[in-house]
C-alpha positions in Angstrom: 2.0 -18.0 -5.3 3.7 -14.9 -6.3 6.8 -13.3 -4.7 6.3 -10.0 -3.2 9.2 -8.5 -5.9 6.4 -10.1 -9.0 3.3 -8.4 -7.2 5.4 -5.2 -7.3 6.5 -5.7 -10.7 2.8 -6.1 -12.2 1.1 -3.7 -10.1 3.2 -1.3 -8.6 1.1 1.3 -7.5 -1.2 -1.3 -5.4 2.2 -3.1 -4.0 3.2 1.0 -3.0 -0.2 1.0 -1.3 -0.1 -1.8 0.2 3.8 -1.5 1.4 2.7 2.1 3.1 -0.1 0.3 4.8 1.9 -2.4 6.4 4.8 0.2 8.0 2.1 2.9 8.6 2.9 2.7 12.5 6.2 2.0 11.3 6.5 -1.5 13.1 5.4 -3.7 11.0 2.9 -4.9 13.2 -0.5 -6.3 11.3 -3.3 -8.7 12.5 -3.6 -11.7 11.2 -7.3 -13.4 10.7 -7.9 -16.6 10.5 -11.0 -19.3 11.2 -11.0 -21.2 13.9 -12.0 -25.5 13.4 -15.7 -24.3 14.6 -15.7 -21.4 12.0 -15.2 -18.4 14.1 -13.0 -15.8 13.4 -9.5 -15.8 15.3 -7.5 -12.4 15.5 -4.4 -12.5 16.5 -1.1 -9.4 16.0 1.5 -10.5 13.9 4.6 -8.9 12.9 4.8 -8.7 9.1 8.0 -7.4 6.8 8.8 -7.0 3.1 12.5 -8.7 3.1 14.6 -9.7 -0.5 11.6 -9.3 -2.6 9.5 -11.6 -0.3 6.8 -10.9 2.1 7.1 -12.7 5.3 4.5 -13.2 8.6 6.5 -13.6 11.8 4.5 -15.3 14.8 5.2 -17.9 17.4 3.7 -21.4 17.9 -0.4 -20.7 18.4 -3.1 -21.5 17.9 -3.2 -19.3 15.1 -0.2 -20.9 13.4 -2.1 -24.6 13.8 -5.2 -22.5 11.7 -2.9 -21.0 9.1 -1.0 -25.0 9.0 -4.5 -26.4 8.6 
């Protein structure tokens, strides 16, 4: 898995793009979709951020974070 500081160095205009799309409200705040054990979709707000050249997902213990984990 590449860092967030290689995806910006091999394609910066899409890692501009897609920087301006995470802090368009200017919060950080994304959702997060994952799939449930019986294959549904699960949507759930996260808070997301762009820190020392690494992109990092912030949310608490859910059940989202066991489907991400699985």
């Amino acid at each position: 898995m590449a860092a967030w500081s290689e995806f910006e160095a091999g394609a910066p205009e899409l890692a501009a793009e897609g920087r301006r799309l995470l802090y368009a409200r200017g919060d950080g705040e994304a959702l997060l979709v994952t799939v449930r054990g019986d294959d549904l979709p699960r949507v759930h707000p996260v808070n997301v951020g762009v820190v020392d050249g690494g992109l990092y997902v912030f949310l608490l213990p859910s059940a989202k974070r066991t489907d991400l984990e699985r």
